[in-house]
C-alpha positions as CSV (number, residue, x, y, z in Angstrom):
1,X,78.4,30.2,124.2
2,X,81.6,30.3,126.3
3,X,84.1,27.5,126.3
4,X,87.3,26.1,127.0
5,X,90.4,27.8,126.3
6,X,92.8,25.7,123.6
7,X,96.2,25.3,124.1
8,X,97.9,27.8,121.8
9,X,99.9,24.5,120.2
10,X,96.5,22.8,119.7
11,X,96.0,23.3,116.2
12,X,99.5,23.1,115.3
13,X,100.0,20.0,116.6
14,X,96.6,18.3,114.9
15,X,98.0,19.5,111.5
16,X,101.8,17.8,112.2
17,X,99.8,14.6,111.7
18,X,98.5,16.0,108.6
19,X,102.0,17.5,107.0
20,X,103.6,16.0,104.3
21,X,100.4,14.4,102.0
22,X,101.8,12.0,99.8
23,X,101.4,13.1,96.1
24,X,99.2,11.7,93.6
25,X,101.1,10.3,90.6
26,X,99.5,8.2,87.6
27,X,101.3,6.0,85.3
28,X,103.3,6.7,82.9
29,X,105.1,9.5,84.9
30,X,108.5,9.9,85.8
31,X,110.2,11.9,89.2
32,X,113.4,13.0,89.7
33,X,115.0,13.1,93.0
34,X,117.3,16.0,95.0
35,X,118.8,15.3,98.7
36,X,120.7,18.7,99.7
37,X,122.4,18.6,102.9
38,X,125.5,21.3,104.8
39,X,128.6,19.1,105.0
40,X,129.5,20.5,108.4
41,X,126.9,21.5,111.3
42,X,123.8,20.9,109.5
43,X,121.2,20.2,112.3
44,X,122.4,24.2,113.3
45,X,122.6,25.1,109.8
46,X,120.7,28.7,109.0
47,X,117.2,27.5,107.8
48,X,117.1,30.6,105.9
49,X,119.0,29.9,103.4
50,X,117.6,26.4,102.8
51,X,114.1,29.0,102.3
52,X,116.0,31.5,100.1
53,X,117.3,28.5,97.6
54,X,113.3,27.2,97.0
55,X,112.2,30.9,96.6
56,X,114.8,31.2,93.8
57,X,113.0,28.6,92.1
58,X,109.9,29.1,92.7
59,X,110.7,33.0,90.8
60,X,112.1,31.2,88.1
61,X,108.6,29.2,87.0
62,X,106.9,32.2,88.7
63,X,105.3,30.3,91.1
64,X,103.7,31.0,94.5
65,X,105.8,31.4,97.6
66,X,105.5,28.8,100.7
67,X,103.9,30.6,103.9
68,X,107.0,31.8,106.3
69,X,108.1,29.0,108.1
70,X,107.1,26.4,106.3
71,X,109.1,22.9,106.1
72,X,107.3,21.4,103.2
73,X,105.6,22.2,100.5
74,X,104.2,21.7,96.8
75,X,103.4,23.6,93.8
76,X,103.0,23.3,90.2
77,X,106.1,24.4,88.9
78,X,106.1,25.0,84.6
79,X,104.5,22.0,83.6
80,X,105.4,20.0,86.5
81,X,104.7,19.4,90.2
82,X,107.4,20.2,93.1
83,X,107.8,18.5,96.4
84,X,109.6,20.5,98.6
85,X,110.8,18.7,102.3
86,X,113.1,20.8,104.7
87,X,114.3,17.8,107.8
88,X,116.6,18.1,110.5
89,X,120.0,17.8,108.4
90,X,118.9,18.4,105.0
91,X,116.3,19.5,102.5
92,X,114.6,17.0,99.5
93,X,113.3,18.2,96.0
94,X,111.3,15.7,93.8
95,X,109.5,17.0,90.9
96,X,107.1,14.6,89.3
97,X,106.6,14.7,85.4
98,X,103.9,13.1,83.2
99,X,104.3,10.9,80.3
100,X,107.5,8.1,80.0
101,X,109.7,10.5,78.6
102,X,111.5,10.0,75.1
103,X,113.8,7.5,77.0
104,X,114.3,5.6,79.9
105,X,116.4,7.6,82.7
106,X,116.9,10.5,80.0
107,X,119.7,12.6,81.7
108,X,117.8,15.7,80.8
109,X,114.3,15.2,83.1
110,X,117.1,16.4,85.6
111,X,117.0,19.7,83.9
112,X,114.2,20.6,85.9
113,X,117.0,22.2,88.4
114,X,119.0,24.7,86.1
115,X,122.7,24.6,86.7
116,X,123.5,27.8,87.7
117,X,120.4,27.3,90.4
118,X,121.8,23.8,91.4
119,X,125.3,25.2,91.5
120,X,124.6,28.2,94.5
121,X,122.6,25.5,96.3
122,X,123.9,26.1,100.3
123,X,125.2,22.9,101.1
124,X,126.4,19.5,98.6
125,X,124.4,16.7,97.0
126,X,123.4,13.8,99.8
127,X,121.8,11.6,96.8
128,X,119.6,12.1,93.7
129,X,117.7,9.3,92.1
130,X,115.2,9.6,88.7
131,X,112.5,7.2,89.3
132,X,110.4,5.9,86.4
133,X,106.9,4.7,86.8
134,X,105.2,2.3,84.2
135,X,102.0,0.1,84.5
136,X,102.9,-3.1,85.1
137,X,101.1,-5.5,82.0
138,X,100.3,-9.0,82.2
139,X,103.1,-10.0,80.9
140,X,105.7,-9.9,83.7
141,X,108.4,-11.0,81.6
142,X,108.5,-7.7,80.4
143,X,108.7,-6.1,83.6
144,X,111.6,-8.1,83.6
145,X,112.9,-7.5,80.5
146,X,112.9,-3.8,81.6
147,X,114.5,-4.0,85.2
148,X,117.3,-6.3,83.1
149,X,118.2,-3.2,80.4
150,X,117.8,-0.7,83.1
151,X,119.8,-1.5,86.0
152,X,122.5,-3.6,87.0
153,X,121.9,-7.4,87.5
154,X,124.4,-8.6,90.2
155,X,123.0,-5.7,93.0
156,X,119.3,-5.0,91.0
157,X,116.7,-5.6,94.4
158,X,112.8,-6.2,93.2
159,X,109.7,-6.5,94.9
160,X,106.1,-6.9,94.9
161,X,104.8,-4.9,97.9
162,X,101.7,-3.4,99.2
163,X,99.6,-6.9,98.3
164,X,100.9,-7.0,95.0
165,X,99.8,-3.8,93.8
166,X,103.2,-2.3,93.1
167,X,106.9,-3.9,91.9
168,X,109.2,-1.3,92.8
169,X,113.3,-2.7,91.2
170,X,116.3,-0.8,92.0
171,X,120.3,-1.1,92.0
172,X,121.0,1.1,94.4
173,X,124.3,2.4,91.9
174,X,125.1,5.6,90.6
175,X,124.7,5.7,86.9
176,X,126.7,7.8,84.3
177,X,124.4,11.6,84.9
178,X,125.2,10.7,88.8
179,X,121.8,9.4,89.6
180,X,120.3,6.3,91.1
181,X,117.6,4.6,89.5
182,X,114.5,3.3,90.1
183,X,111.7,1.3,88.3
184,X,107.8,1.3,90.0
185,X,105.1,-0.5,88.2
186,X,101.6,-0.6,89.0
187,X,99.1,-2.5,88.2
188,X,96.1,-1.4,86.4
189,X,93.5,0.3,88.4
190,X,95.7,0.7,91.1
191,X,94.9,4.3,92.8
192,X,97.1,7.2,92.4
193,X,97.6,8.2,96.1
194,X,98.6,4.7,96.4
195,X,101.3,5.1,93.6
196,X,102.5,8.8,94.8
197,X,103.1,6.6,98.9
198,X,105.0,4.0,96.6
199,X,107.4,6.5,95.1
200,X,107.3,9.0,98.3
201,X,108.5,5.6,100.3
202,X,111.1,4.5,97.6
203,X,112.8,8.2,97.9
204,X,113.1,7.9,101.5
205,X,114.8,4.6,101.7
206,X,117.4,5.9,99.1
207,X,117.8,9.0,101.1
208,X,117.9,7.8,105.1
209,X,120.3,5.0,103.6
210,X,122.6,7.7,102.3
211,X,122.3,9.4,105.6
212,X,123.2,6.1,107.3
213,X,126.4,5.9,105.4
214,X,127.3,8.6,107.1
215,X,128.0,7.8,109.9
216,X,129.7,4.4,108.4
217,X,132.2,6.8,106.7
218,X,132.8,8.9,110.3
219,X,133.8,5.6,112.3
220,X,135.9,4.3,109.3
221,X,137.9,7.7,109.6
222,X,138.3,7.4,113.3
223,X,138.9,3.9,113.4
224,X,143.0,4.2,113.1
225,X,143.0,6.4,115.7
226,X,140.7,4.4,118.2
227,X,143.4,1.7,117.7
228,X,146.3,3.5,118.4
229,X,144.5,4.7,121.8
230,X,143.3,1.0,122.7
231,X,146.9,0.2,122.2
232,X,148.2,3.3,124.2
233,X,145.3,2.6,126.8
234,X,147.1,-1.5,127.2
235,X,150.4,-0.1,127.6
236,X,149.3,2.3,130.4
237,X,147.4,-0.6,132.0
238,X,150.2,-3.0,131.7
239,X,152.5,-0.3,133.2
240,X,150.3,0.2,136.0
241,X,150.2,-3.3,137.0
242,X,154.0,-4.0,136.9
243,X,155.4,-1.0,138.0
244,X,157.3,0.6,135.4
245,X,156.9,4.1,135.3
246,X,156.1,6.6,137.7
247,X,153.1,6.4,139.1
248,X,151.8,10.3,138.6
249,X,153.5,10.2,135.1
250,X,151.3,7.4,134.3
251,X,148.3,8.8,135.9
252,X,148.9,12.1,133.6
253,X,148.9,10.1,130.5
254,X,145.9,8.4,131.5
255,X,144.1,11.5,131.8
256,X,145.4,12.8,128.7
257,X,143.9,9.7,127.1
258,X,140.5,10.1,128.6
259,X,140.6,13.2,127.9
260,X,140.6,12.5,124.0
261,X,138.3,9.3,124.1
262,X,135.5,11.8,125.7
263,X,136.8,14.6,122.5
264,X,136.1,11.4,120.5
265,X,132.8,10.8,121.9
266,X,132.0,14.6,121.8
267,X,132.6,14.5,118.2
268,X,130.9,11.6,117.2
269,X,127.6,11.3,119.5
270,X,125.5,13.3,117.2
271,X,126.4,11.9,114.1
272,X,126.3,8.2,115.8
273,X,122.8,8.6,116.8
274,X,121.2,10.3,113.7
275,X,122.8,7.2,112.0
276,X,120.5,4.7,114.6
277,X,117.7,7.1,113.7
278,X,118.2,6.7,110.0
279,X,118.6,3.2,110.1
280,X,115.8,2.4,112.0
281,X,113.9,4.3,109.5
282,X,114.7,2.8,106.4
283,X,114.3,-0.5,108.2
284,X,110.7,0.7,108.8
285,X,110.1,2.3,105.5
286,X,110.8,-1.3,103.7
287,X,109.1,-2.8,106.3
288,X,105.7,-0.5,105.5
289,X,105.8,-2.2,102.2
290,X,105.0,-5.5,102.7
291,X,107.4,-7.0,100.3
292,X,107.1,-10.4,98.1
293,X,109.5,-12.2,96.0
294,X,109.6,-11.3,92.3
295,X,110.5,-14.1,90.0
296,X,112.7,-15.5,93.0
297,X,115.1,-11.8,92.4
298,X,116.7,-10.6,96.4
299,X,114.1,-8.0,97.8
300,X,114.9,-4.6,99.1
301,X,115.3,-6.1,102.8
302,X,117.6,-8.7,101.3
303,X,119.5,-6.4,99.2
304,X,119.5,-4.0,102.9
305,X,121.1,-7.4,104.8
306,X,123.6,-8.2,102.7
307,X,124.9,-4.6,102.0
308,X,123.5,-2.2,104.1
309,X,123.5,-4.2,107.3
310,X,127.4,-4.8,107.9
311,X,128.1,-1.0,107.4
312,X,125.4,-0.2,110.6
313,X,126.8,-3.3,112.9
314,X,130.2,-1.4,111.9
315,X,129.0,1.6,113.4
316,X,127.6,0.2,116.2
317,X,130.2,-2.0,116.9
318,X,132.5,1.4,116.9
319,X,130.4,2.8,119.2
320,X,130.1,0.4,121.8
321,X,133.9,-0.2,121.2
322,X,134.4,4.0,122.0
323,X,132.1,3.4,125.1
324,X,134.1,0.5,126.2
325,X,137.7,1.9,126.1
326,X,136.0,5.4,127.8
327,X,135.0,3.3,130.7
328,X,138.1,1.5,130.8
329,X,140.0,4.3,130.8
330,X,138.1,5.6,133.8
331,X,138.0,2.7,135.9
332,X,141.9,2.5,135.2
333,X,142.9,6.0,136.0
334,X,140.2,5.7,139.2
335,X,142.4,3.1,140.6
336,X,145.5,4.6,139.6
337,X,144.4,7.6,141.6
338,X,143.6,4.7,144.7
339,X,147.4,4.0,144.6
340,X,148.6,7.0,144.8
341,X,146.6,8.1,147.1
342,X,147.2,4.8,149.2
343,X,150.8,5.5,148.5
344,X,150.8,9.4,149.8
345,X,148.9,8.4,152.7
346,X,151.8,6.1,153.9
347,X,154.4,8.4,153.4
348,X,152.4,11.0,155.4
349,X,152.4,8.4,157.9
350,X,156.1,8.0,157.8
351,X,156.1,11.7,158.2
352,X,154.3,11.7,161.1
353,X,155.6,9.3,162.6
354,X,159.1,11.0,162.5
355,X,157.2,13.8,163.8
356,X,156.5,12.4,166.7
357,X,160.0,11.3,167.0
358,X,161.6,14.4,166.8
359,X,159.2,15.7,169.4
360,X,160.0,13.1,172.0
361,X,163.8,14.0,171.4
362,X,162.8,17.9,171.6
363,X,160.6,17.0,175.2
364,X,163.5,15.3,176.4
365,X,165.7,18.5,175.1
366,X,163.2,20.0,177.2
367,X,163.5,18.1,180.5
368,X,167.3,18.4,180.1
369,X,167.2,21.9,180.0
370,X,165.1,22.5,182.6
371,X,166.9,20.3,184.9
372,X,170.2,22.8,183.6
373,X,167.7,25.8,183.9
374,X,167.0,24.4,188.0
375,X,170.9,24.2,188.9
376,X,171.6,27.7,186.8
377,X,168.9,29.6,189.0
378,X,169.2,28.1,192.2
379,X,173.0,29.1,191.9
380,X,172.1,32.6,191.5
381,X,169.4,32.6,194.3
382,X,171.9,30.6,196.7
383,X,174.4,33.5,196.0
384,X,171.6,35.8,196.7
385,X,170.1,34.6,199.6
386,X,173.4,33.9,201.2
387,X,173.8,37.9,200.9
388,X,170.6,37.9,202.8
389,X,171.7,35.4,205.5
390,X,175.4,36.4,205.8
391,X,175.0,39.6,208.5
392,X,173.4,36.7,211.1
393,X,176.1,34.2,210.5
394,X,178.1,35.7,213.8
395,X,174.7,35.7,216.0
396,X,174.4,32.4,215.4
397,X,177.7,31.5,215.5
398,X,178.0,29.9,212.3
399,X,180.2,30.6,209.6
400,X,179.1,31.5,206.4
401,X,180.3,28.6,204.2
402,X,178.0,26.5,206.9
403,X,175.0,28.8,206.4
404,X,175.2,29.1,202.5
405,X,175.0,25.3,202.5
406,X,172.3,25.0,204.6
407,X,170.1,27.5,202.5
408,X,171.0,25.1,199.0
409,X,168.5,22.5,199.8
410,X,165.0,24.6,200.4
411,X,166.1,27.2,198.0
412,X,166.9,24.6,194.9
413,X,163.5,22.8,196.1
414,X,162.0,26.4,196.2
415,X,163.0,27.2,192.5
416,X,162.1,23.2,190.9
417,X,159.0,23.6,192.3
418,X,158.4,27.1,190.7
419,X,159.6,25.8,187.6
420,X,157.3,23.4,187.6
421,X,154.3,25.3,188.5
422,X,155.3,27.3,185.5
423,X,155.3,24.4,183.0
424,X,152.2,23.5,184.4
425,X,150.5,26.7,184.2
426,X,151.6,27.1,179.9
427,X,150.4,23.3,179.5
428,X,147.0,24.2,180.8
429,X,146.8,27.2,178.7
430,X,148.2,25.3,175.6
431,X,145.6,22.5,175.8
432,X,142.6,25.2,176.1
């Protein structure tokens, strides 16, 4: 039967919502954690290599290869089960291990990842964690007897979350093998999906929190600087509204100080908003949890407001603080340009003005010379026309002095007039 063409995304799409299955982990069991990330450009990082670094793994348990492309994936590895998880800025590995282990947190469950393999890894350790999951007895007291020999008391965080099923403890510290560490325990009968969305949820708090702190650390290293431009940036301003340095000199130093805020911003825009992004979802992660006090111990969100939450308003207070002197600085050199222009427009009307000045004195130049220009000719055409008139002086019996003088007055009207028809004529032509 014929039908309707799919979009060639169709499929691809459904599945998305399907990527990423949470594993299936039953107690006792441990996991150990692995956030690898580029330190520099590593949203535009070559993907490849992050592919290349699992395959050399995979070879050396000889297991099965991902499909090409893929961004996740798991595999038995050895005796174990690997989680692979390639994001944006950086790629996870969490292998889960049956059975407690011969001690809590032993140092070598991390020997999962050989050196030498760990070592040629393209890009630097984000944050690893070993996790260890126990059922939780009747006796609580010994859940709490646990939390109190593993991890430290004054930050330790505990929970009960997802209705009581699961207490999940952590300090959120970095012990002596350079892991965090974490506690989960289940109750009995509790199922193991369950369990595996536990753990997958407690490695993704630790990890977008660490990717937070990122961005914390980027506005603490910019932070002298923005204060040394805000103080620069108060100078100008203060300069500008007394009058105490030129005013293009100051206009090029506002410019210049612009022009670095937007480098600032340049620099810092991606690495500001991937910090909101990872906020908001470790904020959500927690809140997914559905936490409840522990024997009256601080919860993850508490632990999150007292520590985590005055690094982000610090980031976000440095950005709005970057945005604010950016527009300042605008608004500042837009009305220094207003000035100047103002200022350059008045002196082009003192300029014109003196324009017009000199062209009234050159018109009267003008009239002066042609008055001189009137006498000069109608001296010459007097002399000439008394030549003219001088052979009928005797028939009319008048002498030639007489005639000559009679002859000024319609030949110096003859030439002023002529003169003036000529001015007319290159007026006309001028104004067309």
């Amino acid at each position: 039967m014929p039908t309707i063409q799919d979009h060639p995304l169709r499929y691809q799409l459904a599945n998305e919502l399907h990527a990423r299955p949470f594993p299936s982990l039953r107690a006792p069991a441990r996991a150990v954690f692995l956030a690898i990330k580029k330190t520099h450009d590593a949203a535009s990082r070559d993907r490849g290599e992050d592919t290349a670094h699992l395959l050399d793994l995979l070879d050396r348990y000889g297991t099965q290869h991902p499909q090409p492309g893929a961004t996740h994936f798991s595999a038995p590895i050895g005796q174990h089960v690997l989680k692979w998880e390639q994001h944006t800025e950086f790629v996870t590995y969490t292998v889960f291990l049956s059975g407690a282990g011969e001690r809590p947190f032993d140092p070598a469950d991390f020997d999962v990842f050989p050196g030498d393999w760990l070592a040629s890894a393209p890009g630097v350790r984000v944050t690893s964690a070993m996790i260890r999951i126990c059922e939780r007895v009747a006796d609580e007291e010994a859940v709490n007897t646990m939390i109190n020999d593993w991890l430290v008391a004054d930050s330790v965080a505990v929970s009960r979350v997802v209705d009581d099923a699961v207490v999940i403890a952590g300090d959120f510290r970095i012990d002596a093998g350079g892991h965090l560490r974490f506690g989960v325990f289940p109750r009995k009968g509790v199922g193991e999906r369950r369990v595996g969305r536990v753990v997958q949820r407690v490695c993704e708090i630790e990890t977008y929190k660490a990717m937070s702190m990122l961005g914390f650390t980027r506005v603490r290293a910019i932070a002298p600087r923005m204060t040394e431009i805000d103080a620069e940036l108060t100078r100008l301003m203060t300069a500008m509204t007394h009058g105490d340095a030129p005013e293009e000199e100051t206009l090029r130093s506002l410019l210049r100080v612009s022009s670095e805020l937007e480098t600032l911003s340049a620099q810092t825009a991606f690495r500001l908003s991937a910090t909101a992004a990872y906020e908001a979802l470790v904020t959500s992660r927690i809140s997914v949890l559905r936490e409840e006090r522990f024997h009256g111990r601080q919860t993850f969100r508490e632990f999150m407001v007292r520590r985590f939450d005055p690094a982000m308003r610090t980031v976000k207070s440095a950005e709005r603080r970057l945005e604010a002197m950016s527009a300042r600085a605008m608004r500042a050199g837009e009305l220094l340009r207003t000035r100047v222009e103002v200022t350059r427009s008045a002196q082009n009307q003192e300029l014109l003005a003196s324009m017009d000045r000199r062209a009234d004195m050159q018109l009267r130049l003008q009239h002066t010379v042609e008055g001189l220009s009137v006498v000069a000719i109608s001296y010459y055409a007097v002399s000439l026309v008394g030549y003219l008139l001088y052979p009928l002086a005797g028939a009319v019996g008048m002498s030639k002095g007489l005639l000559t003088a009679l002859a000024v007055p319609p030949v110096v009207l003859a030439v002023w007039l002529g003169l003036r028809r000529i001015r007319r004529s290159v007026t006309k032509e001028g104004g067309h």
